[in-house]
C-alpha positions in Angstrom: -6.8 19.8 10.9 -5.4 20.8 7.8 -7.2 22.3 4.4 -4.6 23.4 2.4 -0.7 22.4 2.2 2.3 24.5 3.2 5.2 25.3 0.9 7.1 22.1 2.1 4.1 19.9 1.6 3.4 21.1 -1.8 7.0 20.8 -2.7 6.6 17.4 -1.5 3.6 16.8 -3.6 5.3 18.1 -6.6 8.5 16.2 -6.4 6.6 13.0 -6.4 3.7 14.4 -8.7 6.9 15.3 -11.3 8.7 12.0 -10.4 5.5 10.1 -11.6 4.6 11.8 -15.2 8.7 11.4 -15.7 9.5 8.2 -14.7 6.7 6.1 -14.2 3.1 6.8 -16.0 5.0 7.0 -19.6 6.2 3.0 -19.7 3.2 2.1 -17.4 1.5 -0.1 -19.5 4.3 -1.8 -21.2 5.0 -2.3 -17.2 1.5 -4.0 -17.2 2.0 -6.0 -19.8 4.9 -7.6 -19.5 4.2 -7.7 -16.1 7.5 -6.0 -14.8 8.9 -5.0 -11.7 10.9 -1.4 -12.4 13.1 -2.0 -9.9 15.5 0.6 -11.4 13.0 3.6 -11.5 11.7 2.5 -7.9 15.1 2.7 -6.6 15.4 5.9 -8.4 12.4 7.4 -6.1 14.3 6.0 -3.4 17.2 8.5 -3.9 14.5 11.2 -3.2 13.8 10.2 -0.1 10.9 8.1 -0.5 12.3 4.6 0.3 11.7 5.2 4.0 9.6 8.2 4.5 8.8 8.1 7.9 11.9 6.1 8.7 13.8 8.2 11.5 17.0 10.1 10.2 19.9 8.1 12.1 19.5 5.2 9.8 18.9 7.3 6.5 15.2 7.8 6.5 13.3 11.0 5.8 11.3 11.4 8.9 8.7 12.8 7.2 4.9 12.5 8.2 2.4 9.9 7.6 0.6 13.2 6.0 3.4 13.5 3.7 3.5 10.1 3.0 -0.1 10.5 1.8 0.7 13.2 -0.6 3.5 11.2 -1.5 2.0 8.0 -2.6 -1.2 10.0 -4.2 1.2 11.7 -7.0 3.2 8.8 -7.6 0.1 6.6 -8.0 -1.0 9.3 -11.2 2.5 7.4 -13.0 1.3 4.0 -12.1 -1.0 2.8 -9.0 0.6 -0.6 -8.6 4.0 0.9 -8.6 2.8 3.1 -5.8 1.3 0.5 -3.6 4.9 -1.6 -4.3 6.8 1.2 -2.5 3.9 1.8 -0.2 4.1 -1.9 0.8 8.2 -1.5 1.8 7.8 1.9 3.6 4.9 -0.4 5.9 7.6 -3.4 6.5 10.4 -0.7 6.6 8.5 1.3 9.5 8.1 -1.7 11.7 11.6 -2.6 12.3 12.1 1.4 12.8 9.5 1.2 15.2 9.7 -2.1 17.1 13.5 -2.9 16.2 16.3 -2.6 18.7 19.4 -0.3 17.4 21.3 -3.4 16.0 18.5 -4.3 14.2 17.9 -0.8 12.8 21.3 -0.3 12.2 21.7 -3.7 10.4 19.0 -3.2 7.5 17.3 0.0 7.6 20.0 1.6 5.6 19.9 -0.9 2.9 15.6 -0.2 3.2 15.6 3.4 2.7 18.1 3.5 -0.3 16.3 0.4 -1.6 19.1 -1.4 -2.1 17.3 -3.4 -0.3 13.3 -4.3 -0.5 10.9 -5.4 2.2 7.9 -7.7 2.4 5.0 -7.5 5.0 4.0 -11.5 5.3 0.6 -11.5 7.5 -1.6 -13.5 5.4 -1.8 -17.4 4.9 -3.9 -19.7 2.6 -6.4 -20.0 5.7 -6.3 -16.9 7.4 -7.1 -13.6 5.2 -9.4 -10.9 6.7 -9.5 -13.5 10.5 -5.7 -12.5 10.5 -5.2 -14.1 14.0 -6.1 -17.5 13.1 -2.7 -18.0 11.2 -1.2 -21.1 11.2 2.5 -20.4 10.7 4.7 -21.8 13.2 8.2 -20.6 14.7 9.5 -23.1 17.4 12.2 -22.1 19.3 15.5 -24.7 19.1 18.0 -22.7 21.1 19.1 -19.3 19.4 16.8 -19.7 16.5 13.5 -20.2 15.3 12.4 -22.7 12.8 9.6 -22.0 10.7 7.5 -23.9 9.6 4.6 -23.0 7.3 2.8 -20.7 4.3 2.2 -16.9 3.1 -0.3 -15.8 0.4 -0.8 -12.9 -1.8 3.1 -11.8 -0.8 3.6 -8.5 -2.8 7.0 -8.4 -3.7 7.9 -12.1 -3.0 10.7 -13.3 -4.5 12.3 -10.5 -5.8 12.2 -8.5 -2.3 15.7 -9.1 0.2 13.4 -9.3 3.2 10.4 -10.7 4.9 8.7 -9.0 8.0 6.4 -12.8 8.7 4.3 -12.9 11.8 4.4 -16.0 13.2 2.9 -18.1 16.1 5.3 -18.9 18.7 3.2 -19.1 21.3 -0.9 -20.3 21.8 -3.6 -19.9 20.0 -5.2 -16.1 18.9 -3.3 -12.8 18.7 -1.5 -13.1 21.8 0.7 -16.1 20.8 1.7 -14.5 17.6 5.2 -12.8 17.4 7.1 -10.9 14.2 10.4 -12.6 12.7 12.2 -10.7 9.6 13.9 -13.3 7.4 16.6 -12.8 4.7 15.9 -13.7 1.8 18.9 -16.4 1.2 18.2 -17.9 4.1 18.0 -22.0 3.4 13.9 -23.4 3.4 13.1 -20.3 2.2 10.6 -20.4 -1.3 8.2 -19.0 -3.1 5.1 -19.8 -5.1 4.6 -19.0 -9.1 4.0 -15.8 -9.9 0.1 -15.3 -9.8 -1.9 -14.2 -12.4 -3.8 -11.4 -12.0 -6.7 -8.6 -12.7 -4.2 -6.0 -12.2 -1.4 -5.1 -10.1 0.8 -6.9 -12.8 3.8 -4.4 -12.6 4.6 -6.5 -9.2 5.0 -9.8 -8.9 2.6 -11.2 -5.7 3.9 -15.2 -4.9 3.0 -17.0 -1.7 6.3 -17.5 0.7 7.0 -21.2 2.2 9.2 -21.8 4.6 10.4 -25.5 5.4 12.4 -25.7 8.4 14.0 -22.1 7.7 16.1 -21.3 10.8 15.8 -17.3 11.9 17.7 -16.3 14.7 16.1 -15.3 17.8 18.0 -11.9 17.0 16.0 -11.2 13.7 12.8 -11.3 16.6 11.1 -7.3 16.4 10.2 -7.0 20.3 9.4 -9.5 22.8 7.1 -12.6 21.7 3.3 -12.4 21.8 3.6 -9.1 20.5 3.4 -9.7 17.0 -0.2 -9.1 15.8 0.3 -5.9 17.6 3.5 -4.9 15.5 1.5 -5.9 12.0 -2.0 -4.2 13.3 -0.3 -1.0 14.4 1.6 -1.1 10.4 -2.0 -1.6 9.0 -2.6 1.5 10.0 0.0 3.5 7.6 -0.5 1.2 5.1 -4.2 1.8 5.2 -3.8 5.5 4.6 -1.0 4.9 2.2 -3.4 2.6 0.0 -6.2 5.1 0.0 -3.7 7.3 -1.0 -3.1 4.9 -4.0 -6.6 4.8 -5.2 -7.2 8.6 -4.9 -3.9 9.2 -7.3 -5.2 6.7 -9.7 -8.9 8.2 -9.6 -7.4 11.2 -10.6 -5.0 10.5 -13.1 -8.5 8.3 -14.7 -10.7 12.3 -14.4 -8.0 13.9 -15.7 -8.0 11.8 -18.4 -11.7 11.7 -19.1 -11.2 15.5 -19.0 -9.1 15.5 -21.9 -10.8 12.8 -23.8 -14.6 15.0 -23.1 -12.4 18.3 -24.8 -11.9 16.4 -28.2 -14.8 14.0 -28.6 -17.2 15.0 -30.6 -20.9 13.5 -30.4 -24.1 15.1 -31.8 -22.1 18.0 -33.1 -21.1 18.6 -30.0 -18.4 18.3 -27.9 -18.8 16.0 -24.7 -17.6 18.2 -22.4 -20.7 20.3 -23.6 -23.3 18.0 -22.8 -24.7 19.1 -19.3 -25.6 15.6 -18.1 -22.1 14.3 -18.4 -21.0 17.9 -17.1 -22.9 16.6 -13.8 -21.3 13.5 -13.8 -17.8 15.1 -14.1 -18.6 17.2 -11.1 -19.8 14.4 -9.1 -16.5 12.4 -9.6 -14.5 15.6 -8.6 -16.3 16.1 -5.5 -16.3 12.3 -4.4 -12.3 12.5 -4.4 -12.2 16.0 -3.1 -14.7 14.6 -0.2 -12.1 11.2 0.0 -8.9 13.5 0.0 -10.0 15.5 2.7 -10.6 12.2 5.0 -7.5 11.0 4.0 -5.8 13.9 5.1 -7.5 14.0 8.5 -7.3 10.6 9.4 -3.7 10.9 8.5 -2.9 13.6 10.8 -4.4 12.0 13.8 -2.0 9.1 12.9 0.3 11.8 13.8 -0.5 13.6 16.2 -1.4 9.7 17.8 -5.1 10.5 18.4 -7.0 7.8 20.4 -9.3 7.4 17.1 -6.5 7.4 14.6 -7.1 3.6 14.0 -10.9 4.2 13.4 -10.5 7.5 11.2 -7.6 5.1 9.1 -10.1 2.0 8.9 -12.8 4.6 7.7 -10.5 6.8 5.3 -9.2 3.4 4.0 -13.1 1.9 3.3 -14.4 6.0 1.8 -10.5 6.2 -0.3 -10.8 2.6 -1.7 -14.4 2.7 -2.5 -14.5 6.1 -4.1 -11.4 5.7 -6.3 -12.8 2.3 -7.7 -16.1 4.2 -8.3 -14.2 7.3 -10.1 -11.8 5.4 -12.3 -14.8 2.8 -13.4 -16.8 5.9 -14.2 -14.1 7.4 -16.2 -14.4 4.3 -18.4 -17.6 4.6 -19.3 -17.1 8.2 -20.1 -14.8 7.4 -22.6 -16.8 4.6 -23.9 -15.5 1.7 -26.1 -12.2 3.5 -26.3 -12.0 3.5 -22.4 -12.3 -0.3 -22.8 -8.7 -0.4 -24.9 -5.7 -0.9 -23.2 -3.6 2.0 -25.4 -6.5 4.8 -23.6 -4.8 3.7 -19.6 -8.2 4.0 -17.6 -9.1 -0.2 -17.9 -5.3 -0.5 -16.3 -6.4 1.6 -13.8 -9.7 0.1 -13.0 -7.9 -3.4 -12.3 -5.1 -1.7 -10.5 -7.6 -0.2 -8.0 -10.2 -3.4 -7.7 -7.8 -4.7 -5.4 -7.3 -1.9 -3.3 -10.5 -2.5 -1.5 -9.7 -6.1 -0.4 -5.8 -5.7 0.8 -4.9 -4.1 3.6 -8.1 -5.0 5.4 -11.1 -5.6 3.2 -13.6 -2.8 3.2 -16.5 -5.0 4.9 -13.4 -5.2 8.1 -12.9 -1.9 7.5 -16.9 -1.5 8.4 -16.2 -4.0 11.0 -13.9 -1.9 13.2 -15.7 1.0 12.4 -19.1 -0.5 14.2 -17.1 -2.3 16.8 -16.2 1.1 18.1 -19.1 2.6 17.6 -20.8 0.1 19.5 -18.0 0.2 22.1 -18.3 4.2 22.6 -22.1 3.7 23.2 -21.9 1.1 26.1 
């Protein structure tokens, strides 16, 4: 258990905290707007180590912590939560062919993933099959030394502007067991992708569905043996569960710190509202919620760590307590400031969208509550 950082994880905080109000939180909402990908300034984080965080050394990575990672993807979510999920979303794909990849395999496109020259998609979720993930319908037949596959993804962060596609696929029988992890290039031929979908938030990266029509993926290009694949994506639901937490409790507190700020000059009833001790009690509350939320985070991302036998529960719960709360922060923060908080120029609505989604990706928060109870239930038997 840890309360308080060390000098290197401070210095990590502070890099990425500094990176953020540099690069990223001063064009954030012309981002928004124009709905833009920066892939210039993401590759630019990428040159500080943060394209492959807990990627292992040999192949360029950092290997830093998932506890770091945490830290990491709180300060640059201050600049610009949906930037911060973006790279949040590559370090997940990135990790699995680390993890589950043989040497050629890491050797071939990890390099390329942790500079960001290259960018990675996690493909799990169809038009069917959202939060009953091991329903989906996405078929890889084997003809020879290849796969062809056959079939759809939905709500693809990254799609068609990302260089590669981690897809689980079903090679095998029905449920999780028949269900194996393919990574396709992105100019390989059947390979689409949908319009770009207009959304609440999240515009600063483009989310497409991903068809393939008879796209041929070498056998080689197969992370582990088959049947093993909802495994491999479960097992990088786990980071990515912490990492979006993360995302939500960096927004939150770019929103108080805001509100902060906005209380100090506005005036009401000759007053200023920073004065008022209602709203001081509300300011409080907010502070303590994320305080309360960061302190999960950082527990349930140290058992992920230290590979505690609960990690998976404490990640499902700090992912349900992170998203929740950072919602609840920011949308408070916007009634704080009012009407103003309701114009784009003041940054909290941005923020609000950005972080409605957060609680339904990744694992919505009522499966979040489901694996939560299941093991609860399990531990009582």
């Amino acid at each position: 258990m840890q309360f308080t950082l060390n000098d290197d994880q401070r210095a990590i905080r502070d890099m990425a905290r500094d990176f953020a109000a540099e690069k990223i939180a001063p064009h954030a909402l012309a981002w928004d707007e124009e709905k833009h990908l920066p892939l210039d300034v993401i590759r630019e984080a990428a040159a500080l180590g943060i394209g492959g965080i807990y990627i292992n050394d040999d192949v360029g990575g950092s290997a830093m912590t998932r506890f770091d990672a945490a830290l990491i993807f709180e300060a640059l979510a201050t600049g610009c939560p949906a930037v911060s999920a973006f790279i949040s979303i590559h370090n997940m794909a990135a990790w699995m062919i680390d993890r589950y990849g043989d040497d050629a395999q890491r050797q071939k496109w990890l390099p390329k993933l942790c500079t960001m020259e290259w960018v990675a998609s996690y493909c799990l979720t169809e038009p069917g099959s959202g939060s009953d993930a091991a329903a989906l319908r996405t078929r890889a037949v084997r003809d020879g030394d290849y796969y062809v596959l056959n079939g759809q993804k939905q709500f693809i962060s990254g799609a068609g502007s990302n260089d590669l596609y981690v897809v689980m696929a079903r090679t095998g029988s029905e449920g999780a067991s028949g269900i194996s992890t393919l990574v396709v290039e992105r100019d390989t031929p059947g390979l689409s992708f949908g319009a770009n979908e207009r959304k609440m938030g999240w515009n600063a990266q483009p989310t497409r569905s991903v068809i393939f029509e008879n796209v041929r993926v070498p056998v080689e290009n197969r992370l582990g043996d088959e049947g093993i694949g909802f495994k491999i994506a479960m097992a990088g639901l786990d980071g990515g569960r912490l990492n979006i937490a993360a995302c939500s409790l960096g927004g939150a507190q770019a929103a108080l710190d805001k509100t902060l700020n906005y209380m100090r000059e506005r005036k009401a009833f000759g007053k200023r509202l920073d004065e008022f001790q209602a709203l001081q009690f509300r300011l409080a509350d907010m502070a303590t919620e994320l305080e309360a939320a960061r302190t999960f985070l950082w527990r349930a991302a140290a058992a992920l760590d230290r590979k505690d036998h609960d990690a998976s529960t404490l990640c499902a719960m700090a992912k349900r307590f992170g998203t929740d709360v950072g919602f609840n922060v920011a949308n408070e923060a916007l009634q704080l400031h009012g009407g103003y908080g309701y114009l784009s120029e003041y940054g909290i609505e941005k923020i609000v969208r950005d972080l409605r989604v957060h609680q339904i990706l990744e694992g919505t928060n009522e499966i979040m509550r489901l694996i939560v109870a299941r093991k609860l239930i399990e531990g009582a038997r």
